[in-house]
FIFI-984320 format. One record per atom (N, C-alpha, C, O): residue in three letters; z, y, x. Coordinates in steps of 0.02 Angstrom, whole numbers, padded with zeros to 5 digits, always signed. Each point is the difference from the previous one (the first is absolute). Example, Ala and Ser with C-alpha at 12.3 -4.5 7.8 and 13.67 -1.06 7.14 Angstrom:
BEGIN
ALA+00390-00284+00660 ALA+00000+00059-00045 ALA+00000+00060+00045 ALA+00033-00001+00052 SER-00069+00054-00070 SER+00003+00059+00042 SER+00037+00055-00039 SER+00008+00055+00025 
//
This chain:
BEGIN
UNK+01375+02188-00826 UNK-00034-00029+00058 UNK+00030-00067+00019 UNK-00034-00048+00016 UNK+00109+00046-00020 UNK+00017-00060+00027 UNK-00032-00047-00058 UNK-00048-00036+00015 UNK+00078+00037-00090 UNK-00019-00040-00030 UNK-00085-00044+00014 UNK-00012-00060+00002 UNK-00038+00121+00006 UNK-00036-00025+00014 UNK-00040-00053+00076 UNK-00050-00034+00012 UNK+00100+00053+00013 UNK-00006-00065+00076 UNK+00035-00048-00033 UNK-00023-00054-00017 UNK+00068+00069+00009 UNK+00036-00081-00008 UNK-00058-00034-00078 UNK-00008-00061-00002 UNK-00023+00099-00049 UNK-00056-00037-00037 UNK-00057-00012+00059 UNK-00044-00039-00020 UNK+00041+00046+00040 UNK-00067-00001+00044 UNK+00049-00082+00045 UNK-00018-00058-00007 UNK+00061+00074+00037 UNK+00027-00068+00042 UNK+00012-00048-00044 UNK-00005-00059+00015 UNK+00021+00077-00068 UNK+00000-00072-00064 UNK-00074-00046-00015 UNK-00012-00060-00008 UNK-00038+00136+00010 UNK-00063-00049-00018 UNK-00026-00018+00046 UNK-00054-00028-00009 UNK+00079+00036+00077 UNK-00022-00028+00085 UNK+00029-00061-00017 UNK-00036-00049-00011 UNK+00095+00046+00007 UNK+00051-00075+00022 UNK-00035-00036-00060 UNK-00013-00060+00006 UNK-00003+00091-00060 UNK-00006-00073-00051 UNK-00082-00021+00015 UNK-00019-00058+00008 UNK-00022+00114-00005 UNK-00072-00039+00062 UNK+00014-00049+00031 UNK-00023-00056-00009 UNK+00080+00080+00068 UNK+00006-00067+00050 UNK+00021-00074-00015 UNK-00013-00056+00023 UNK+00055+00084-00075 UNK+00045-00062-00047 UNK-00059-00044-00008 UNK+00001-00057+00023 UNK-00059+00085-00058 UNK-00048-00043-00072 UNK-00033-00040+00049 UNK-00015-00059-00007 UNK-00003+00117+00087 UNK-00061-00026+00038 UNK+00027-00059+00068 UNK-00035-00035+00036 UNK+00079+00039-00036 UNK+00054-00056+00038 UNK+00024-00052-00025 UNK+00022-00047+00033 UNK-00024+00051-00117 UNK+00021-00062-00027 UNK-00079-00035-00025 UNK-00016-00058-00008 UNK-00021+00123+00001 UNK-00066-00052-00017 UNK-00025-00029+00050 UNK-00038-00045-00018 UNK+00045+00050+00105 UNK-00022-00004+00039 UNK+00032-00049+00033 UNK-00030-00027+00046 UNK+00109+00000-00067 UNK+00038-00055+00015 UNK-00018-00067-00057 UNK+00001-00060+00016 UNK-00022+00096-00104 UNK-00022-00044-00027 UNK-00062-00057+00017 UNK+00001-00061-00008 UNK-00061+00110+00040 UNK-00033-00045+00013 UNK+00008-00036+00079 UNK-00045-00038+00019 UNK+00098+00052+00019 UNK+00025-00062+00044 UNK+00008-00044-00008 UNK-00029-00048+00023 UNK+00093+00048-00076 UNK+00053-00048-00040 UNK-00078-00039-00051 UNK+00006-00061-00009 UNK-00051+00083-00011 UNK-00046-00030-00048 UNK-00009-00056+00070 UNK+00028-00055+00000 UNK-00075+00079+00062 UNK-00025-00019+00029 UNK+00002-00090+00032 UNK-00036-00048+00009 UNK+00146+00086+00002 UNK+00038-00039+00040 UNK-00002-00070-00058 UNK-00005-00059+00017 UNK+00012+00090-00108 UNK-00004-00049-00039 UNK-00050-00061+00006 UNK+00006-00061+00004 UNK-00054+00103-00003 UNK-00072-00056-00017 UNK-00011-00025+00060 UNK-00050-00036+00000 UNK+00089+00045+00072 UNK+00001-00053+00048 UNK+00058-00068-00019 UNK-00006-00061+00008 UNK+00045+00093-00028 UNK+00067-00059-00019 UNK-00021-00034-00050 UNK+00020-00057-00007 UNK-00066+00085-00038 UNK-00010-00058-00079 UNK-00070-00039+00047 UNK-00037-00043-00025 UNK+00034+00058+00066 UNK-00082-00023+00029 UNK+00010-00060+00044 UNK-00035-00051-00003 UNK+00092+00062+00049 UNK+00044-00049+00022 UNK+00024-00060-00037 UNK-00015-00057+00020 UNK+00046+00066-00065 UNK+00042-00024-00060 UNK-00070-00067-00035 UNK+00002-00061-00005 UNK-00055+00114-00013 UNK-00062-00039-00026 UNK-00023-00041+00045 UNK-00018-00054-00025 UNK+00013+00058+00076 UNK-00053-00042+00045 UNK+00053-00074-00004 UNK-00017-00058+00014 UNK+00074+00077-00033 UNK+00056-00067+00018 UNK+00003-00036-00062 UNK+00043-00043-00013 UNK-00100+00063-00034 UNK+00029-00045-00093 UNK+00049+00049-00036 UNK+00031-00032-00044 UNK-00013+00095+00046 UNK+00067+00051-00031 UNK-00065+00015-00072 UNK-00036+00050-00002 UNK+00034-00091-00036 UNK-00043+00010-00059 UNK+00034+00050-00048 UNK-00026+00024-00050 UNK+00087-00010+00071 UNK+00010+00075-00031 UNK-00026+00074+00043 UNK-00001+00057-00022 UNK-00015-00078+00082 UNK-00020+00058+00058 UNK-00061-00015-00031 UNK-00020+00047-00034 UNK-00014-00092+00036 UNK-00065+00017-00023 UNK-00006+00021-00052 UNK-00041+00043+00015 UNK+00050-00034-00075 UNK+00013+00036-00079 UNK+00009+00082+00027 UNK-00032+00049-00018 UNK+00089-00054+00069 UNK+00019+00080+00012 UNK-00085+00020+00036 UNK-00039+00034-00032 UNK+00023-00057+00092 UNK-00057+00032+00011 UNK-00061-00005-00044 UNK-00051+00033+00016 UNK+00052-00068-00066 UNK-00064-00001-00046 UNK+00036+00061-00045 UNK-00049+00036-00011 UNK+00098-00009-00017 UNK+00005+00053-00044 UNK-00001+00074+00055 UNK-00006+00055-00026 UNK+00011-00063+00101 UNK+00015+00062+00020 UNK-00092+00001+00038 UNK-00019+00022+00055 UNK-00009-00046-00093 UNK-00074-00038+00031 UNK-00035+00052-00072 UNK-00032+00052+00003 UNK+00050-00085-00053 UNK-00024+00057-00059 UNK+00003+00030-00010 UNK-00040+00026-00039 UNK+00105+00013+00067 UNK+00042+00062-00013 UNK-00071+00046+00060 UNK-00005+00059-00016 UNK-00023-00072+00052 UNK-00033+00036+00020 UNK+00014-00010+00117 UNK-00030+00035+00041 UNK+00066-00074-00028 UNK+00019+00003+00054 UNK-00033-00047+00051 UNK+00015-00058+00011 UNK-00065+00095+00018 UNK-00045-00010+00055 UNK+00026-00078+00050 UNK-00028-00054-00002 UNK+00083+00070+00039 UNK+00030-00058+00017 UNK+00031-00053-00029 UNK+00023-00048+00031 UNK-00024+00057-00101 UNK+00028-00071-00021 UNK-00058-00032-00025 UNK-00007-00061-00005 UNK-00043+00114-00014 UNK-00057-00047-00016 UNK-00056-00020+00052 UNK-00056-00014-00022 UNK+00070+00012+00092 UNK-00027-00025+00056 UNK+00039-00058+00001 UNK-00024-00057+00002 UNK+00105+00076-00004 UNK+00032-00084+00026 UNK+00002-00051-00067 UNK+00027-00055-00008 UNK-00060+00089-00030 UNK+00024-00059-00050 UNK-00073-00051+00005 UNK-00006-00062-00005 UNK-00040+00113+00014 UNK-00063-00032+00025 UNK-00005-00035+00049 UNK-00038-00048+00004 UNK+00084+00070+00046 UNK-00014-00057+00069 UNK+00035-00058-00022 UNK-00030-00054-00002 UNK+00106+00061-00018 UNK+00005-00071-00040 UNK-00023-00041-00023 UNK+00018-00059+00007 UNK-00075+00085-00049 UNK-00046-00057-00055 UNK-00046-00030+00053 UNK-00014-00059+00009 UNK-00013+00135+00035 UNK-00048-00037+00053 UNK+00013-00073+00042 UNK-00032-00052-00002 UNK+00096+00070+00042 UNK+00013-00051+00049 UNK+00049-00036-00053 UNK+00028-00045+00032 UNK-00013+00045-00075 UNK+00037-00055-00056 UNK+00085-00004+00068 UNK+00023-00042+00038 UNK-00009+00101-00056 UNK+00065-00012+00041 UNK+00052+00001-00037 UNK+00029+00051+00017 UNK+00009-00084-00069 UNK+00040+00022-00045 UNK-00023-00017-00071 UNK+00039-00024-00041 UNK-00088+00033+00030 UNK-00042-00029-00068 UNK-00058-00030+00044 UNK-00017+00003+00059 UNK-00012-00047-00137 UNK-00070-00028+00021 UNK-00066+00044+00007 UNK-00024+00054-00019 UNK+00008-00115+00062 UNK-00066+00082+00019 UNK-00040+00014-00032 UNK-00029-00041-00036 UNK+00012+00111+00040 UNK-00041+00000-00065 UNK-00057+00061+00010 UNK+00018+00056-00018 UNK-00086-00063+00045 UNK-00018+00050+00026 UNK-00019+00043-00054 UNK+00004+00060+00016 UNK-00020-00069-00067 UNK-00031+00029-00054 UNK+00058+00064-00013 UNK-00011+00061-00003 UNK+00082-00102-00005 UNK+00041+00050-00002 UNK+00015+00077+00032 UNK+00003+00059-00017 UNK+00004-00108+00087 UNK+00000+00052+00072 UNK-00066+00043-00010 UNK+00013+00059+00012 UNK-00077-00068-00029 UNK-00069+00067-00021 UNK+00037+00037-00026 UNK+00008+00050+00036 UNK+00021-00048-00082 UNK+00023+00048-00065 UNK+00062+00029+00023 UNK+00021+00049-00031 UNK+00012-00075+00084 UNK+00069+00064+00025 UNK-00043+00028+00048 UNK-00003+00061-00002 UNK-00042-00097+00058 UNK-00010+00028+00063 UNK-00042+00064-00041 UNK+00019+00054+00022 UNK-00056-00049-00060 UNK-00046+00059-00042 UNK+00015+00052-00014 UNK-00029+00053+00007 UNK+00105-00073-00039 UNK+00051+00045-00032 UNK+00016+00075+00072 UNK-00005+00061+00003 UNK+00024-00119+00040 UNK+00033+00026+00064 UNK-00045+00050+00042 UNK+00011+00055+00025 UNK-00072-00099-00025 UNK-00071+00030+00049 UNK-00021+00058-00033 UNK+00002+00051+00035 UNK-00021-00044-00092 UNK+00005+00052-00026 UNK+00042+00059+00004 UNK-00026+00055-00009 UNK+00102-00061+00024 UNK+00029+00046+00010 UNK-00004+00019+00070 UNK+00030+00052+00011 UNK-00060-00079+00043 UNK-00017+00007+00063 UNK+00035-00064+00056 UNK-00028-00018+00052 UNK+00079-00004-00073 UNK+00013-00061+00023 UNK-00018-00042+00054 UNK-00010-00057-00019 UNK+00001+00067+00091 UNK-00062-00041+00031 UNK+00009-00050+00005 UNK-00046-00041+00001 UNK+00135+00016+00008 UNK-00014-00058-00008 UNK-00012-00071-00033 UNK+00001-00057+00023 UNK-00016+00091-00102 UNK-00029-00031-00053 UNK-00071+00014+00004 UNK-00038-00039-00029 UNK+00013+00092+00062 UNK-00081-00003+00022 UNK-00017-00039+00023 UNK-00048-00028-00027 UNK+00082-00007+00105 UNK-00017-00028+00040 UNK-00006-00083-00036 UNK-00038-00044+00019 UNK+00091+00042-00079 UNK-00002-00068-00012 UNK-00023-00022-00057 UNK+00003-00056-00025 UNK-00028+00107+00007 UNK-00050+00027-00052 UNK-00075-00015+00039 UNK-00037-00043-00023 UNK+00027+00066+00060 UNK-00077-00008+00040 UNK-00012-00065+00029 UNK-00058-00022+00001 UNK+00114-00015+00024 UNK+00036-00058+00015 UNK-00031-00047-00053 UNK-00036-00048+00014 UNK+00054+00071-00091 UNK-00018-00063-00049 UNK-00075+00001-00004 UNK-00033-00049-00017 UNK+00005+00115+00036 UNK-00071+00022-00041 UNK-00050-00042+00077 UNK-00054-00024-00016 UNK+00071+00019+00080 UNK-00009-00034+00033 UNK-00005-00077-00005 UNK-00056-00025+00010 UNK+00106-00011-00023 UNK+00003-00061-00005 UNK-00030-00015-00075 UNK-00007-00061-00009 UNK-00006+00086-00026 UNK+00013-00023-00064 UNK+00062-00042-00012 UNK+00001-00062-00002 UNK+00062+00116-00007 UNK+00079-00055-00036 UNK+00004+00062-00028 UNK+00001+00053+00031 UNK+00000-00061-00094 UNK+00029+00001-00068 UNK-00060+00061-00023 UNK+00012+00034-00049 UNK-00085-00023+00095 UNK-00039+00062-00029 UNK-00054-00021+00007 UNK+00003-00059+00016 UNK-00086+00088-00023 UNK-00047-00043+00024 UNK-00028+00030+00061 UNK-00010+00059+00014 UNK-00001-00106+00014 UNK-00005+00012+00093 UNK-00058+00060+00002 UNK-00060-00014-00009 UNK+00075+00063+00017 UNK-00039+00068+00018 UNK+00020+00035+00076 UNK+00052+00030+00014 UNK-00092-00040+00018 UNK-00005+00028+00094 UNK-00008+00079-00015 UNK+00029+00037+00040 UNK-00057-00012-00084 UNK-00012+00069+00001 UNK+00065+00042-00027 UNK+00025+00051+00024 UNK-00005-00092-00086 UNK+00068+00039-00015 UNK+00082-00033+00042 UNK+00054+00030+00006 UNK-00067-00080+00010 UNK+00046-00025+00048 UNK-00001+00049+00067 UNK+00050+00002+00036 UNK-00095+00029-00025 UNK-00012+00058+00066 UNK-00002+00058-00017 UNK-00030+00038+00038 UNK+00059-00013-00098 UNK+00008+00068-00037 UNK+00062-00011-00002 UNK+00035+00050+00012 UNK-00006-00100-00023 UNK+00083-00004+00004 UNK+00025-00007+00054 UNK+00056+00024+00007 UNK-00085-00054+00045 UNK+00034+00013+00066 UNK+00003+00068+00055 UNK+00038+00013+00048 UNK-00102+00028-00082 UNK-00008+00057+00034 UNK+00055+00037-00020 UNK+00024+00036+00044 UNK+00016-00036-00127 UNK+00037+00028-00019 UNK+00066-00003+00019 UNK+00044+00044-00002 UNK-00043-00118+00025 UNK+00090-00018+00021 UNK-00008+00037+00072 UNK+00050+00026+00025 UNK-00097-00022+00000 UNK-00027+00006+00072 UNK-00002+00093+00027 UNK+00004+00025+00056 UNK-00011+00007-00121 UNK-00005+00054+00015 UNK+00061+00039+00002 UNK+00002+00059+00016 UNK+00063-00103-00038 UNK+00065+00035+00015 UNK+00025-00012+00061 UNK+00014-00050+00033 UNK-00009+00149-00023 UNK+00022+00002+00095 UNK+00021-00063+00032 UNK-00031-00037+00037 UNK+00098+00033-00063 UNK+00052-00041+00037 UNK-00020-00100-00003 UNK+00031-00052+00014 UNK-00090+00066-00037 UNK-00001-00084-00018 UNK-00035-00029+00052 UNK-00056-00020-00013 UNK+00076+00015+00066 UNK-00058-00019+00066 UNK+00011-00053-00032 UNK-00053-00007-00030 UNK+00075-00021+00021 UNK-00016-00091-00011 UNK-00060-00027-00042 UNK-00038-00047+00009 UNK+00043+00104-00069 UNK-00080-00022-00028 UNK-00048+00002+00028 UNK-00044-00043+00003 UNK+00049+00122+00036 UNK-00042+00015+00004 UNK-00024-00043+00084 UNK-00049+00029+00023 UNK+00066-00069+00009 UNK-00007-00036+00042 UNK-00035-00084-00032 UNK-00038-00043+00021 UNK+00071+00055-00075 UNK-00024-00063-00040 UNK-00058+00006-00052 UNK-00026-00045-00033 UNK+00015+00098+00034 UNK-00076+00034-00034 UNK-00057-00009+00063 UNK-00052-00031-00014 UNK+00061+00053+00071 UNK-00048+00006+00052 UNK-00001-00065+00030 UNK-00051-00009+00033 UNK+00102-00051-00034 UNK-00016-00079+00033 UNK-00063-00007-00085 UNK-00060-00001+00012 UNK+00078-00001-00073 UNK-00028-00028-00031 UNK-00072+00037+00009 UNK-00041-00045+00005 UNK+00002+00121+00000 UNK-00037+00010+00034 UNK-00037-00027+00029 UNK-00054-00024-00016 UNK+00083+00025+00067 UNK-00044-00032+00067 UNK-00003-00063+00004 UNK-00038-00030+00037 UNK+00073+00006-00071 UNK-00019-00083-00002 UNK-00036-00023-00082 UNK-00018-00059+00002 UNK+00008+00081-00052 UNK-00046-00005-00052 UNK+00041-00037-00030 UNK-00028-00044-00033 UNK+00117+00045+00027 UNK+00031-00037-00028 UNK+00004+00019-00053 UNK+00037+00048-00007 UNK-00080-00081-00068 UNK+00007+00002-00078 UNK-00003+00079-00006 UNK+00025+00028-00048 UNK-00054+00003+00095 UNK-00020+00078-00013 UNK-00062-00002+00049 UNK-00001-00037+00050 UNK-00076+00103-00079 UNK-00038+00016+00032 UNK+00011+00018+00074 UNK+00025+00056+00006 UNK-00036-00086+00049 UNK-00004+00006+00083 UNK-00023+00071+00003 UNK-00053+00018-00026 UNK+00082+00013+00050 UNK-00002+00080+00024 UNK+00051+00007+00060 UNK+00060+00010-00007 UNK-00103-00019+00082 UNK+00032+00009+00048 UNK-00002+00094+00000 UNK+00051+00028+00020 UNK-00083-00007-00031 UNK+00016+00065+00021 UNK+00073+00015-00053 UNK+00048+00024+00032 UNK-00038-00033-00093 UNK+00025+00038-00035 UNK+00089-00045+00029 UNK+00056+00024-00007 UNK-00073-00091+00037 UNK+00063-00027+00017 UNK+00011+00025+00077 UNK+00029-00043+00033 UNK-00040+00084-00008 UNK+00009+00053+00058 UNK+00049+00040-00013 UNK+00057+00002+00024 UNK-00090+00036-00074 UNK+00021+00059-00037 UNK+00098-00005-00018 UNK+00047+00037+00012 UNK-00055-00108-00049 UNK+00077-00017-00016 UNK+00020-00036+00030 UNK+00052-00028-00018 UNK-00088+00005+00091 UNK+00069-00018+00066 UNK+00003+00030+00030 UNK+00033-00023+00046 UNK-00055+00095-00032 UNK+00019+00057+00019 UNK+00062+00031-00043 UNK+00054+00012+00026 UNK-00070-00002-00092 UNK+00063+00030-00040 UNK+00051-00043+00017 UNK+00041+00029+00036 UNK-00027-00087-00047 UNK+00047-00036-00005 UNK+00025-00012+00076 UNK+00057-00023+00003 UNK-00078+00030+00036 UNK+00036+00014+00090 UNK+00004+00079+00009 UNK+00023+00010+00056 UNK-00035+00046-00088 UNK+00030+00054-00004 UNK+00052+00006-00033 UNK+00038+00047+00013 UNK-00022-00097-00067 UNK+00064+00007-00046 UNK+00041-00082+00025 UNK+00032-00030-00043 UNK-00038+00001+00115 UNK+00050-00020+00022 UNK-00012-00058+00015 UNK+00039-00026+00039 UNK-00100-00015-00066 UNK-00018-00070-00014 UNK+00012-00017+00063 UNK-00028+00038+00040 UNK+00066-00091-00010 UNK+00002-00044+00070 UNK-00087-00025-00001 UNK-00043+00014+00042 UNK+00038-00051-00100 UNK-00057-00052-00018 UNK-00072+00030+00030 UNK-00041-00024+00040 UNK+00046+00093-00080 UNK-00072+00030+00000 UNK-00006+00026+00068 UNK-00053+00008+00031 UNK+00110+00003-00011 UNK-00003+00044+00081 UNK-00035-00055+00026 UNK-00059+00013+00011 UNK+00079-00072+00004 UNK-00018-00077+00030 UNK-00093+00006-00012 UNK-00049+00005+00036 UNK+00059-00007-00087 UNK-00075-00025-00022 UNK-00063+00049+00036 UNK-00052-00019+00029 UNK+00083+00099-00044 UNK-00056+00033+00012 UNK+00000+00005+00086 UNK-00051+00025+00021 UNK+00098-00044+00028 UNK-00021-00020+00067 UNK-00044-00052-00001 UNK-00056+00013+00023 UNK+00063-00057-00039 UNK-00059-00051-00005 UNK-00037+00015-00002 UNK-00047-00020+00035 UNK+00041+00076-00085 UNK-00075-00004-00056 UNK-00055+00080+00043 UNK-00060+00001+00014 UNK+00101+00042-00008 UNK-00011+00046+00048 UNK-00011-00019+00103 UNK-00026+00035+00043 UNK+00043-00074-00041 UNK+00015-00003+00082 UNK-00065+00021+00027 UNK-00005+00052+00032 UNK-00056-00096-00046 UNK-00075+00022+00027 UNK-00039+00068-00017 UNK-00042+00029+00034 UNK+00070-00010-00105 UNK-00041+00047-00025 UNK+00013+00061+00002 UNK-00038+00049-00003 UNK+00141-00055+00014 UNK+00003+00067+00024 UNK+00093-00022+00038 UNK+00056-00014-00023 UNK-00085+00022+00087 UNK+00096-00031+00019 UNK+00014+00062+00014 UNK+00035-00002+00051 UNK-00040+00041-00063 UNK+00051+00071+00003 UNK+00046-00015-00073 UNK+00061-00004+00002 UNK-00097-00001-00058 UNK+00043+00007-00063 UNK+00032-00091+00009 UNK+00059-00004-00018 UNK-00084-00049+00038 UNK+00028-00035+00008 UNK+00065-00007+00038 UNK+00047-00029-00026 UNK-00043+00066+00109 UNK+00058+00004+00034 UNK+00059+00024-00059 UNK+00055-00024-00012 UNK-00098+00091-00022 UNK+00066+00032-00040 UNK+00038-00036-00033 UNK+00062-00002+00003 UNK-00109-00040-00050 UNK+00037-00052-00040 UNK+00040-00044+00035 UNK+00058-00004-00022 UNK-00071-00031+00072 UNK+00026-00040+00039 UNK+00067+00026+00029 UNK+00051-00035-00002 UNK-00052+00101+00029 UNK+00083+00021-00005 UNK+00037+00019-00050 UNK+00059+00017+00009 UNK-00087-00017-00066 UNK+00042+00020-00057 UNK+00028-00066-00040 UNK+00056-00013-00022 UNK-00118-00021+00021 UNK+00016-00090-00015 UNK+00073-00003+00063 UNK+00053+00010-00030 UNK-00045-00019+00098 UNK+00047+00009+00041 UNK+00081+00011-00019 UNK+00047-00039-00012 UNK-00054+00109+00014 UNK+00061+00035-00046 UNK+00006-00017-00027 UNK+00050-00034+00011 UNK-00078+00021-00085 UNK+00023-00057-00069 UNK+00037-00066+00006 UNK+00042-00025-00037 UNK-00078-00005+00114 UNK+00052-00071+00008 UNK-00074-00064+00018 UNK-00001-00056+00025 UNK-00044+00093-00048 UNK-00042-00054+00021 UNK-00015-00012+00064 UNK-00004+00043+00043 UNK-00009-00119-00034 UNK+00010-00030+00041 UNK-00086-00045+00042 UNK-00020-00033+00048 UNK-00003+00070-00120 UNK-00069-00029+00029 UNK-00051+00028+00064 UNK-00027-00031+00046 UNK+00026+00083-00059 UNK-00030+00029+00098 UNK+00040-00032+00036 UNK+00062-00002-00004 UNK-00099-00024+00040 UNK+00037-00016+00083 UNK-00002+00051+00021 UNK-00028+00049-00024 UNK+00072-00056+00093 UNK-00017+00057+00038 UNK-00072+00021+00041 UNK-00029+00054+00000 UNK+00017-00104+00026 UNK-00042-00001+00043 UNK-00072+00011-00043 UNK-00048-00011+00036 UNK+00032+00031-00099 UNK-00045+00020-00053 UNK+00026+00103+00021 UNK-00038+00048-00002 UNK+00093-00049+00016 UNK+00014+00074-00006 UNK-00043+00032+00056 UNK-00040+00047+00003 UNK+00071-00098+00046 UNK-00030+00013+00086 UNK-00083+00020-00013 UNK-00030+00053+00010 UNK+00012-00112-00034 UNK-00075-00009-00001 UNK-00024+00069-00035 UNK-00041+00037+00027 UNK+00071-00025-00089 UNK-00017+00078-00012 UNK+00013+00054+00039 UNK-00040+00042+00022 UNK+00081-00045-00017 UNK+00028+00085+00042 UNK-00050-00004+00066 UNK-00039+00046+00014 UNK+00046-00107+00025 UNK-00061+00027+00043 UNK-00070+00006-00017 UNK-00039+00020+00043 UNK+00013-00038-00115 UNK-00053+00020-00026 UNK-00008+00068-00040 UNK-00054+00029+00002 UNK+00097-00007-00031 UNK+00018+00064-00021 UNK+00010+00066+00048 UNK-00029+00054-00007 UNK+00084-00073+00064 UNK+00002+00044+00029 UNK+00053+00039-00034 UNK+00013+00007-00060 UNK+00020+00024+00124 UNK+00071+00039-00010 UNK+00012+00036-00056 UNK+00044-00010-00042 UNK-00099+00063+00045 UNK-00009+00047-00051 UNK-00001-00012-00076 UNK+00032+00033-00041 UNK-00076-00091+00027 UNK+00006-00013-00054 UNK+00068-00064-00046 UNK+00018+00000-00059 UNK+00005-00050+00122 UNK+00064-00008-00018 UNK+00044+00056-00023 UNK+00013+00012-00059 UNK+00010+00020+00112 UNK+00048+00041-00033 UNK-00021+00048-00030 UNK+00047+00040-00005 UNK-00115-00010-00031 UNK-00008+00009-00059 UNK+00039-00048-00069 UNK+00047+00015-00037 UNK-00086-00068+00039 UNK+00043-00076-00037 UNK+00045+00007-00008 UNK+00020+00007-00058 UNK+00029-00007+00122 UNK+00078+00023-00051 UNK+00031+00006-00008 UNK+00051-00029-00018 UNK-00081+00115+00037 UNK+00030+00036-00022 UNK-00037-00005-00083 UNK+00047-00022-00032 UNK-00066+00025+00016 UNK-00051+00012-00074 UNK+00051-00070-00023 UNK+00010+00000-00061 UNK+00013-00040+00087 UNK+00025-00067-00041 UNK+00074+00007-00016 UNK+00031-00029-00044 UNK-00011+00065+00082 UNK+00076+00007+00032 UNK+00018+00060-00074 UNK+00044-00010-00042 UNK-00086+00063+00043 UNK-00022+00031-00063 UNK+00012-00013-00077 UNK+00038+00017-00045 UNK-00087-00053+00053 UNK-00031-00052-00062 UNK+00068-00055-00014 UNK+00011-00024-00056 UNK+00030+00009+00114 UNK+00043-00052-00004 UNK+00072+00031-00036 UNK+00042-00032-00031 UNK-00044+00100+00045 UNK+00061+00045-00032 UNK-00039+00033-00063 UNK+00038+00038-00031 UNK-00072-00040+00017 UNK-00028+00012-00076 UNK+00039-00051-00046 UNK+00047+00013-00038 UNK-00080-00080+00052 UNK-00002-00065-00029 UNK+00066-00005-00006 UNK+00012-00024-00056 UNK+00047+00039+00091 UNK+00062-00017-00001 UNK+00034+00050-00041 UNK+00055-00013-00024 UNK-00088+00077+00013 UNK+00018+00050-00044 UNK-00013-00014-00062 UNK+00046+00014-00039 UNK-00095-00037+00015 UNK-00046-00031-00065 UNK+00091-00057-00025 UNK+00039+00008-00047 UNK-00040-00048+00091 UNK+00048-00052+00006 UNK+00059+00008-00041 UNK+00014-00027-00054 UNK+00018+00067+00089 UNK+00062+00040-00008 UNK+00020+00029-00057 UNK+00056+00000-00024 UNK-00135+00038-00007 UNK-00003+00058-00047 UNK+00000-00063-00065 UNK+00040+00011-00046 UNK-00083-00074+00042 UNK+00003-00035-00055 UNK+00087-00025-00019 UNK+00013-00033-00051 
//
């Protein structure tokens, strides 16, 4: 019996061993391909060699930064043609933010040919990861304003709502604006949650003007529902 616990605690500890060192490996990968990424953007034409072989070797982040390199020519000359062929590599493996600059080229036409339809298949994609309010705030301005993508105010609702549930200062801002007449109940909400975040754009006297148009009841419905929503967002935060 003993023998057999202590085999049983041998093949526990060496589990933990394999799954703690594989799990520190890809830190240490991580922490790498920020330092050779660094290194590149400054002319380190041996950092760039390292991220073009750990780029083939199969690694999602080196073949985004080696792409943004070529893109914005930070370190080498620019080269958009190049940057298609890492950002692809990368987007493919799910990458958003080689989607985003990926959808980015297919938009402008730099270095792909200018396509609005697949340039907005790539942004939905950078856009659809939880934590990315930023796209996805930058998916719904391009939206609603018909910037080098089909104008779809409803569907740019949709993702300045996501993106001020997952924290956006920006989108909170916008959808008071954009809400105030049509519905200032969900507008107030935003407007105190924009608040809390730091923004600075409600006046006060916009608050006044609501609450006595709202009425007691449904303020402090607001927010409380924001106050809520505001310890979610900070949990989301924390947990990344």
């Amino acid at each position: 019996m003993k023998r057999y616990i202590i085999s049983i605690s041998l093949v526990c500890l060496t589990c933990w061993a394999v799954c703690g060192c594989s799990s520190n490996q890809k830190l240490l990968d991580k922490r790498a391909i920020t330092h050779l990424s660094e290194k590149a953007n400054k002319g380190d034409l041996v950092a760039v060699q390292s991220l073009r072989k750990a780029g083939l070797e199969g690694n999602a982040d080196a073949q985004y930064n080696i792409g943004r390199i070529y893109y914005y020519g930070t370190g080498v000359k620019e080269d958009y043609t190049e940057s298609i062929k890492w950002f692809w590599m990368a987007a493919e493996q799910g990458n958003a933010d080689a989607q985003y600059l990926l959808g980015e080229s297919y938009a402008t036409g730099r270095g792909a040919p200018k396509n609005p339809v697949e340039a907005l298949r790539l942004f939905r994609l950078a856009a659809a990861v939880e934590k990315n309010s930023f796209y996805q705030y930058e998916l719904a301005m391009m939206l609603s304003s018909g910037w080098e993508v089909p104008k779809d105010e409803y569907e740019a609702l949709k993702w300045y709502r996501k993106a001020a549930d997952n924290g956006n200062i920006w989108a909170m801002d916008w959808l008071v604006v954009d809400l105030c007449a049509e519905n200032p109940e969900e507008a107030y909400y935003w407007a105190i949650q924009a608040k809390t975040g730091g923004s600075s754009c409600v006046q006060p006297i916009w608050f006044e003007q609501m609450e006595a148009l709202l009425g007691s009841e449904k303020v402090n419905k607001c927010k409380r529902s924001a106050a809520a929503s505001w310890r979610e967002i900070q949990s989301k935060r924390e947990a990344l």
